[in-house]
Each structure stands twice: as C-alpha cells, then as structure tokens.
Chimera marker file (.cmm) of the C-alpha trace (Angstrom):
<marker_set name="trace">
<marker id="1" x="0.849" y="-14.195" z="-16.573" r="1" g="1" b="0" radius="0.5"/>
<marker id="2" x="-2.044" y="-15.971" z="-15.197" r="1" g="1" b="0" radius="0.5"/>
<marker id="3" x="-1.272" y="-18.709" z="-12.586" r="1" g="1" b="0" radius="0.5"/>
<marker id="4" x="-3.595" y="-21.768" z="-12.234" r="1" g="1" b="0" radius="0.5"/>
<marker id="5" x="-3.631" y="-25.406" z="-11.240" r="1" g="1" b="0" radius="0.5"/>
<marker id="6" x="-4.050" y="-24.025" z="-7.668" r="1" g="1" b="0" radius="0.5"/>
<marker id="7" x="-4.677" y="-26.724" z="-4.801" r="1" g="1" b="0" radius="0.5"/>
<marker id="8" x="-7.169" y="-26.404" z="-1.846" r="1" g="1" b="0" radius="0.5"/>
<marker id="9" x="-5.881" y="-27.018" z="2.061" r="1" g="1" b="0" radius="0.5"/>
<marker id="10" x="-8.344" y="-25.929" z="4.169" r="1" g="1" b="0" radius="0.5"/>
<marker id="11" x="-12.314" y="-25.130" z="3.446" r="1" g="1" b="0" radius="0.5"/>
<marker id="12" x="-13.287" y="-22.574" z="5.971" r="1" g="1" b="0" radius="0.5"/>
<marker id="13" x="-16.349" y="-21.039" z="7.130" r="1" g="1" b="0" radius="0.5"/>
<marker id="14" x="-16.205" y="-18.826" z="4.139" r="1" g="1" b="0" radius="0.5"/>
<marker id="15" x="-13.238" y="-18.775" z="2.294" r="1" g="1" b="0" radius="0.5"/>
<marker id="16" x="-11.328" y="-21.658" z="1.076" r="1" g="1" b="0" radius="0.5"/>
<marker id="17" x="-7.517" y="-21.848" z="1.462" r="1" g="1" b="0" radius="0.5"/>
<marker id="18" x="-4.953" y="-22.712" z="-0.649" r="1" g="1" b="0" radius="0.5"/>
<marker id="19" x="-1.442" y="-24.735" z="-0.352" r="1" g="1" b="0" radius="0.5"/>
<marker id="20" x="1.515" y="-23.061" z="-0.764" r="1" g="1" b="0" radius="0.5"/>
<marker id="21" x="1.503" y="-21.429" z="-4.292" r="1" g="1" b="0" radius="0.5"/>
<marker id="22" x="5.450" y="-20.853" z="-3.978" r="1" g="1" b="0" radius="0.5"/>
<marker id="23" x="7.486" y="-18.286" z="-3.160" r="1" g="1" b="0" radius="0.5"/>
<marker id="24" x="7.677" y="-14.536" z="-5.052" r="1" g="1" b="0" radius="0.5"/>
<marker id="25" x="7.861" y="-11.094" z="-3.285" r="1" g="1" b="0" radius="0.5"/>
<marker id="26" x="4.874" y="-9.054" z="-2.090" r="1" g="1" b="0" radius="0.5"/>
<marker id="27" x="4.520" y="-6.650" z="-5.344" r="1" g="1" b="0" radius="0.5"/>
<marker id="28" x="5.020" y="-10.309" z="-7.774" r="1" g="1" b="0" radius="0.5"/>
<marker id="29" x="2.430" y="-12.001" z="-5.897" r="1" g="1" b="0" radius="0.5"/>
<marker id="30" x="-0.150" y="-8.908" z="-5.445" r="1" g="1" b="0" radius="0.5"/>
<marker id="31" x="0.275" y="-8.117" z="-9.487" r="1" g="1" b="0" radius="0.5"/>
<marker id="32" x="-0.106" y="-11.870" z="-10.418" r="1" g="1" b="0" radius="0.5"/>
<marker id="33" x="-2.974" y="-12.901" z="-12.032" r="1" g="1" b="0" radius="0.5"/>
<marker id="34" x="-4.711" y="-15.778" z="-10.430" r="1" g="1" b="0" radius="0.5"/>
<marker id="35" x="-6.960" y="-18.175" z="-11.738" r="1" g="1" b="0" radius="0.5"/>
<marker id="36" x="-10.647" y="-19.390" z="-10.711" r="1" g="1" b="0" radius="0.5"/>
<marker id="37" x="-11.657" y="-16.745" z="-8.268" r="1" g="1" b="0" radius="0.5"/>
<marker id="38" x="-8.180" y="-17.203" z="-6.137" r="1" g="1" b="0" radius="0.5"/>
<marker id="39" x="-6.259" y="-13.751" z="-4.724" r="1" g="1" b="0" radius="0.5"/>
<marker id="40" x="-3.952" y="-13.133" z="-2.070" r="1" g="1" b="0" radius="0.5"/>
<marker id="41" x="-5.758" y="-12.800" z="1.498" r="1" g="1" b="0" radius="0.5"/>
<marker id="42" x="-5.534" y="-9.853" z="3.755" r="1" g="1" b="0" radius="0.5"/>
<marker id="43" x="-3.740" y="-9.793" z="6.916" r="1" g="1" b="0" radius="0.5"/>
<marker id="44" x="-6.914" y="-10.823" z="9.208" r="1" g="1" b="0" radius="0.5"/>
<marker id="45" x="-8.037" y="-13.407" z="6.979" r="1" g="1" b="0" radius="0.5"/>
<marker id="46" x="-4.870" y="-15.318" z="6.767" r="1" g="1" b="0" radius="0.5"/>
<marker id="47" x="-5.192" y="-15.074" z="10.250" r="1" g="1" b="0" radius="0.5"/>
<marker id="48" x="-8.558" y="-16.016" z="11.211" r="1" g="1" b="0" radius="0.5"/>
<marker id="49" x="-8.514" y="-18.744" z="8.769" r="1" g="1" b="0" radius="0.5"/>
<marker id="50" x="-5.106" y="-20.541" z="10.337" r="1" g="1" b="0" radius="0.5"/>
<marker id="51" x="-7.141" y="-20.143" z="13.653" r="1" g="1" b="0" radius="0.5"/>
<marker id="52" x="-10.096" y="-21.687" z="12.211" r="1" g="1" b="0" radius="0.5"/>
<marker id="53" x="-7.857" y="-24.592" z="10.492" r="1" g="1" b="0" radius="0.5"/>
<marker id="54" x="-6.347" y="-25.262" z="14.117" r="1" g="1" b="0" radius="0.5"/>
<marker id="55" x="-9.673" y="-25.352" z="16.279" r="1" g="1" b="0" radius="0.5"/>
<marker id="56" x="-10.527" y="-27.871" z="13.640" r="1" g="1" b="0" radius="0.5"/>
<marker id="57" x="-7.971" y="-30.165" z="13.948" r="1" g="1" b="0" radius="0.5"/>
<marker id="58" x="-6.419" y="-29.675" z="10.751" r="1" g="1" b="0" radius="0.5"/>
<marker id="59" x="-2.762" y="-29.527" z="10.472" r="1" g="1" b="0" radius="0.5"/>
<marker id="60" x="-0.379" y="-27.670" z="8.124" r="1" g="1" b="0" radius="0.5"/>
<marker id="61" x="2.110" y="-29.808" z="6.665" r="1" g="1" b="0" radius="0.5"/>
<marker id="62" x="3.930" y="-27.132" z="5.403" r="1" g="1" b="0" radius="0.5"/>
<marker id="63" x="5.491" y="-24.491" z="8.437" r="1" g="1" b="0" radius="0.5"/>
<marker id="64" x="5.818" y="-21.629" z="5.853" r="1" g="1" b="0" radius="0.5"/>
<marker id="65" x="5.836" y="-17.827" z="6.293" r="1" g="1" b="0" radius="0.5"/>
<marker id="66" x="3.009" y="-16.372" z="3.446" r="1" g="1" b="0" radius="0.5"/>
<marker id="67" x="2.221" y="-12.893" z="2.353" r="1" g="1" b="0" radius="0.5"/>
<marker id="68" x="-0.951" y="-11.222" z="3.093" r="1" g="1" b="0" radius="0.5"/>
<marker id="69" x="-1.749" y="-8.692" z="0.167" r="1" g="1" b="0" radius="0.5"/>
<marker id="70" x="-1.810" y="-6.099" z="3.663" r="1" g="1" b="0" radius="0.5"/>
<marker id="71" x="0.190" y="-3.303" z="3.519" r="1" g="1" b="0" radius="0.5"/>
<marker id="72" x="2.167" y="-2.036" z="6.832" r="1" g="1" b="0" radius="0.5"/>
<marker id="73" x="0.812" y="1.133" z="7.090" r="1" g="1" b="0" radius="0.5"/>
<marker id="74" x="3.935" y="2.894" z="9.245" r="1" g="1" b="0" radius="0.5"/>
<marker id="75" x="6.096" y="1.870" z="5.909" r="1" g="1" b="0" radius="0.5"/>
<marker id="76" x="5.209" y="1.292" z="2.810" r="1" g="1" b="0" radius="0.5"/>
<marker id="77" x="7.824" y="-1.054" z="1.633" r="1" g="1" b="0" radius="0.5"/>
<marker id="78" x="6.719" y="-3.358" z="4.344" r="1" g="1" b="0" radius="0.5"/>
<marker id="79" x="3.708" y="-5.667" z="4.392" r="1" g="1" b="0" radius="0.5"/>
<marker id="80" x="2.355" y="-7.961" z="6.694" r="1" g="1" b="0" radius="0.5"/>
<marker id="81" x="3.329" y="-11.555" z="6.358" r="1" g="1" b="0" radius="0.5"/>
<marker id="82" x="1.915" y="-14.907" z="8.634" r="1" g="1" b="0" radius="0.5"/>
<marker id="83" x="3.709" y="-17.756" z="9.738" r="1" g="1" b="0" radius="0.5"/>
<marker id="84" x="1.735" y="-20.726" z="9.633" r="1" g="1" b="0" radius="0.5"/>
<marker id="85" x="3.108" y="-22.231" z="12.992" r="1" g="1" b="0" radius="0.5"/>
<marker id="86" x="1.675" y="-19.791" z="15.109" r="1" g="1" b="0" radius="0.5"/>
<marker id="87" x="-0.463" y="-17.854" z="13.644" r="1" g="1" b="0" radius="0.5"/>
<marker id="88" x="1.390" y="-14.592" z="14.802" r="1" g="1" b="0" radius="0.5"/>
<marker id="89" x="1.763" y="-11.515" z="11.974" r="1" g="1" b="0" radius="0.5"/>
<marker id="90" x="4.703" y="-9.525" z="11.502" r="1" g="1" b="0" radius="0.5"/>
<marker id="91" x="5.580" y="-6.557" z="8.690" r="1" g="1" b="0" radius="0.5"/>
<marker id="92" x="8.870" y="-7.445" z="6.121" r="1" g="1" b="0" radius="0.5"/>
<marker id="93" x="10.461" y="-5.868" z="3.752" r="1" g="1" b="0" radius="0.5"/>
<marker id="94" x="8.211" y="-6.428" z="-0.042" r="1" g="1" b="0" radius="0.5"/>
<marker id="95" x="11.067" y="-7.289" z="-1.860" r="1" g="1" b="0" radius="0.5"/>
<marker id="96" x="11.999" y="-10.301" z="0.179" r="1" g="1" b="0" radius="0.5"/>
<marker id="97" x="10.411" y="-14.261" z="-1.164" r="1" g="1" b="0" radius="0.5"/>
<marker id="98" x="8.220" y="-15.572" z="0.831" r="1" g="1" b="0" radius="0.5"/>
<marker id="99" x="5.288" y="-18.147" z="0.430" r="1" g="1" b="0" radius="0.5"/>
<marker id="100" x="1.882" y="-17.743" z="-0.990" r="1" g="1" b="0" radius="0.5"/>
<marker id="101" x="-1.277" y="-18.940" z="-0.196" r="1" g="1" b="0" radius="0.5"/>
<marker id="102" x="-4.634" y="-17.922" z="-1.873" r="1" g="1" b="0" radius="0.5"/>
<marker id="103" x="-8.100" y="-17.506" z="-0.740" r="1" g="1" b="0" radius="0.5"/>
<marker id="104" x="-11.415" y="-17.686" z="-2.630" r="1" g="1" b="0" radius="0.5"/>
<marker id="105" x="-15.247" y="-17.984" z="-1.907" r="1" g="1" b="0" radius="0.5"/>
<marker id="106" x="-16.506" y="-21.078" z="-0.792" r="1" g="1" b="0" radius="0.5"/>
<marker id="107" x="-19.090" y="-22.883" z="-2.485" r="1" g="1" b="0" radius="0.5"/>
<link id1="1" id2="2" r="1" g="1" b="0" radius="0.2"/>
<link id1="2" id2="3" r="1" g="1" b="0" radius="0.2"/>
<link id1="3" id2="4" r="1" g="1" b="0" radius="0.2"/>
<link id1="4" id2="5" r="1" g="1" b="0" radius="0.2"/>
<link id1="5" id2="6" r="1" g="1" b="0" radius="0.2"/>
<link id1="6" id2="7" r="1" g="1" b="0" radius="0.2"/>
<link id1="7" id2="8" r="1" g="1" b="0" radius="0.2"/>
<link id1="8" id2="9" r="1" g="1" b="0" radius="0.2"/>
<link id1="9" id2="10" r="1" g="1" b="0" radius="0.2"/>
<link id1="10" id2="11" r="1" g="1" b="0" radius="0.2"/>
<link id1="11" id2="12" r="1" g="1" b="0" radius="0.2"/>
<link id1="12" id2="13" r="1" g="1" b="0" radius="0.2"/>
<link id1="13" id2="14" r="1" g="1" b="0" radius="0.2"/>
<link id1="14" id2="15" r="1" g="1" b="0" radius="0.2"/>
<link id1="15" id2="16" r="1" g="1" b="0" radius="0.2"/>
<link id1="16" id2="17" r="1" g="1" b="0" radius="0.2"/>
<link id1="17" id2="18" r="1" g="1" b="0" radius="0.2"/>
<link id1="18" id2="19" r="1" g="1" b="0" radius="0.2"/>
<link id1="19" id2="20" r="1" g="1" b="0" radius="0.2"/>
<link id1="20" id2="21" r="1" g="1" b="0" radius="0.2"/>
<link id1="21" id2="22" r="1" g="1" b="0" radius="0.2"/>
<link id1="22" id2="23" r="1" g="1" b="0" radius="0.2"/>
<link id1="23" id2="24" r="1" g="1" b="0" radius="0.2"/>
<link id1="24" id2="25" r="1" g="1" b="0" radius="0.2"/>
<link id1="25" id2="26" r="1" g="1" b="0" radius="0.2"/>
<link id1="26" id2="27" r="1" g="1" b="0" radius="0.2"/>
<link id1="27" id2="28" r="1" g="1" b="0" radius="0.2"/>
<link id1="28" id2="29" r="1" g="1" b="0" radius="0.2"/>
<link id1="29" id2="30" r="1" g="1" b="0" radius="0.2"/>
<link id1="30" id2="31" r="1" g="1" b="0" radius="0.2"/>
<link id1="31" id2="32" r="1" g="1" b="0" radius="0.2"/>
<link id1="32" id2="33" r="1" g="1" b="0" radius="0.2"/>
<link id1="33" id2="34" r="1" g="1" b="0" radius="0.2"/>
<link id1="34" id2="35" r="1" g="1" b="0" radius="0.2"/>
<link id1="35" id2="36" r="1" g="1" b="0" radius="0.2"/>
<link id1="36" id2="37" r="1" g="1" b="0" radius="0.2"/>
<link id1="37" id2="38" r="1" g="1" b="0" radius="0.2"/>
<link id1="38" id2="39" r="1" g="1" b="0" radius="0.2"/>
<link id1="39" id2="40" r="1" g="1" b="0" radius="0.2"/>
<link id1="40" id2="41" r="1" g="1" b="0" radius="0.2"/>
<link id1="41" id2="42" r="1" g="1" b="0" radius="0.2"/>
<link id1="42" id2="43" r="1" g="1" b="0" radius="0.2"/>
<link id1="43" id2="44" r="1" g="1" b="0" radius="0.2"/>
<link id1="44" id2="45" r="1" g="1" b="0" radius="0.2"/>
<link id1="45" id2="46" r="1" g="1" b="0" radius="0.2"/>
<link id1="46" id2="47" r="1" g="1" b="0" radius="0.2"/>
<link id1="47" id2="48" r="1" g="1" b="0" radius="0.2"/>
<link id1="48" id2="49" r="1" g="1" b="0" radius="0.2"/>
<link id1="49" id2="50" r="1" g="1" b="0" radius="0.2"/>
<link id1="50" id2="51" r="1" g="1" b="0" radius="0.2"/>
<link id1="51" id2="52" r="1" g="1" b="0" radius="0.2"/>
<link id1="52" id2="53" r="1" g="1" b="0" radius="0.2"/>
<link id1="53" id2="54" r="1" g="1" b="0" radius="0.2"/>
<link id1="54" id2="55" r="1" g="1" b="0" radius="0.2"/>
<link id1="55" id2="56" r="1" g="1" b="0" radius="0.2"/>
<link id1="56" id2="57" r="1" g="1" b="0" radius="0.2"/>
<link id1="57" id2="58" r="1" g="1" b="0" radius="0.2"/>
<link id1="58" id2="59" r="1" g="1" b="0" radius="0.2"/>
<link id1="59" id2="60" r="1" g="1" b="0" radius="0.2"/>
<link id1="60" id2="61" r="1" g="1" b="0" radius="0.2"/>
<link id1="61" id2="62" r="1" g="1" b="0" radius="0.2"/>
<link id1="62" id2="63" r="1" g="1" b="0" radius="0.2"/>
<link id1="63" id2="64" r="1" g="1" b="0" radius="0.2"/>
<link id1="64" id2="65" r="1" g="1" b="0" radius="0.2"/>
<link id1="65" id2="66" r="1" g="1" b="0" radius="0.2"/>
<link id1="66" id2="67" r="1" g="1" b="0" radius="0.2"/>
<link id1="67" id2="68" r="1" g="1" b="0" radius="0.2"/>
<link id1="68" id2="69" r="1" g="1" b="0" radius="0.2"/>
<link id1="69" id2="70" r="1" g="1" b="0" radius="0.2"/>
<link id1="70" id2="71" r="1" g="1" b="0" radius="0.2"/>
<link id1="71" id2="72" r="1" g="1" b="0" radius="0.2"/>
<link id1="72" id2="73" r="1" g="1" b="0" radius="0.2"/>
<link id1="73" id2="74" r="1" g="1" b="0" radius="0.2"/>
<link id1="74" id2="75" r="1" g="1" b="0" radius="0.2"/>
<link id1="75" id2="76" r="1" g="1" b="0" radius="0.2"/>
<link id1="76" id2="77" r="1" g="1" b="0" radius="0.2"/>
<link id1="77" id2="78" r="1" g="1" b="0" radius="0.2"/>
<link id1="78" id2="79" r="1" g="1" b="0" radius="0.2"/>
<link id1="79" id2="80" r="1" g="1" b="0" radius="0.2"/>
<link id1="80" id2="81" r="1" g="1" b="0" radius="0.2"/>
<link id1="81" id2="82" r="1" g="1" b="0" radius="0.2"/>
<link id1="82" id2="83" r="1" g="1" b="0" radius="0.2"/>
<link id1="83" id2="84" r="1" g="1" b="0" radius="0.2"/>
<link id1="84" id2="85" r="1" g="1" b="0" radius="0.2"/>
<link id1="85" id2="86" r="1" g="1" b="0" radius="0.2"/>
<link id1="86" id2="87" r="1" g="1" b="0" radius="0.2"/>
<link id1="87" id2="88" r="1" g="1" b="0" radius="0.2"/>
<link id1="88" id2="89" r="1" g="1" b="0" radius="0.2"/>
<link id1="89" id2="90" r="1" g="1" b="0" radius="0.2"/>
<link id1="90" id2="91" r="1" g="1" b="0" radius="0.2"/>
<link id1="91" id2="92" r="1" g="1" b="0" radius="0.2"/>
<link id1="92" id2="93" r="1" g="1" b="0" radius="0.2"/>
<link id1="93" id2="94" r="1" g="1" b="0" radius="0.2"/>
<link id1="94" id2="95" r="1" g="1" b="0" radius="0.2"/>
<link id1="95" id2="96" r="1" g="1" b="0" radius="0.2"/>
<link id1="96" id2="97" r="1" g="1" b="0" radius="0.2"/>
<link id1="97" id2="98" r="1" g="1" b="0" radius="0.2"/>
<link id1="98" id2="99" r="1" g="1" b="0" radius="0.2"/>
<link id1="99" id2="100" r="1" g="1" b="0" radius="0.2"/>
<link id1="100" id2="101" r="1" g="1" b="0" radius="0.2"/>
<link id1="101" id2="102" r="1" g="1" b="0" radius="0.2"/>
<link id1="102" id2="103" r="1" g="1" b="0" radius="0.2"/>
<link id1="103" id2="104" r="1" g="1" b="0" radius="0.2"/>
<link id1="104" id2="105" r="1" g="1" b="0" radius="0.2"/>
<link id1="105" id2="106" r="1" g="1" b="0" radius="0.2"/>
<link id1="106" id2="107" r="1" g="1" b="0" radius="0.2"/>
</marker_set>
C-alpha cells in the first residue's frame, strides 16, 4: 500500500521533515511505500534535524517517540527510535507502535 497526503513540519538545511505519519511498528513502517520522495530517516538524521528544528526556534507540537529506519546493531529485533522532546535516541523492540515521521530532499 502506498501512503500519501503526507504533511511538512520542519524544512531543514537539506531534508524536509514530516508530521507525525501515525503510529505502526518498525518492519510496517520500513516496508511501507511512501509517496512523493518521502522514507523513513536514519537514526542521525532524525537527530540532527530535531537539533536543527530547535536552534531555529521551531517547536514540536507533538512530544512523540518516532522510528528511525536504523537498526540496533547489538540486536536485531531492536531499532533505534527518537523522542522528539529531547532529542536523545534509544533502541526498542520492532514490534512495538510507535510514531513516524518522514524525510525527503528539499527543494
């Protein structure tokens, strides 16, 4: 299934960022199909582009906990997730919901 009608948060340096895109488990969201250029972020992006959001100024409405499409190497049926109050990155089990947010090339 291809998932569209996706809605832009933050424009970064190069990437823009999407708002949340719901909730699924890592292997859902990394095997979705995504619409007009979107995919799930690694890890460091998520993380540099929350960092670049916040010196910015811009503020997340939305406090969630999203999936990078990074795998935690020590055990694969963990990946790394970010919260989006912090900033900080922690590895959780695949199978468990959590939010999505999308990246793609900025114009």
């Amino acid at each position: 299934m291809i998932k569209s009608s996706i809605e832009v948060d933050f424009i970064g340096t190069d990437l823009e960022l999407s708002r949340p895109a719901g909730e699924m488990s890592w292997d859902d969201a990394v095997s979705t199909e995504w619409s007009d250029g979107w995919r799930m972020p690694t890890r460091a992006e998520l993380i540099a582009l929350f960092h670049e959001a916040e010196e910015a100024g811009h503020i997340f409405d939305d406090k969630s906990v999203v999936w990078s499409s990074s795998q935690y190497a020590p055990d694969p049926t963990n990946a790394w997730h970010v919260y989006f109050v912090n900033g900080y990155s922690y590895a959780v089990y695949k199978a468990v919901a959590l939010g999505i947010r999308l990246v793609r090339l900025s114009d």
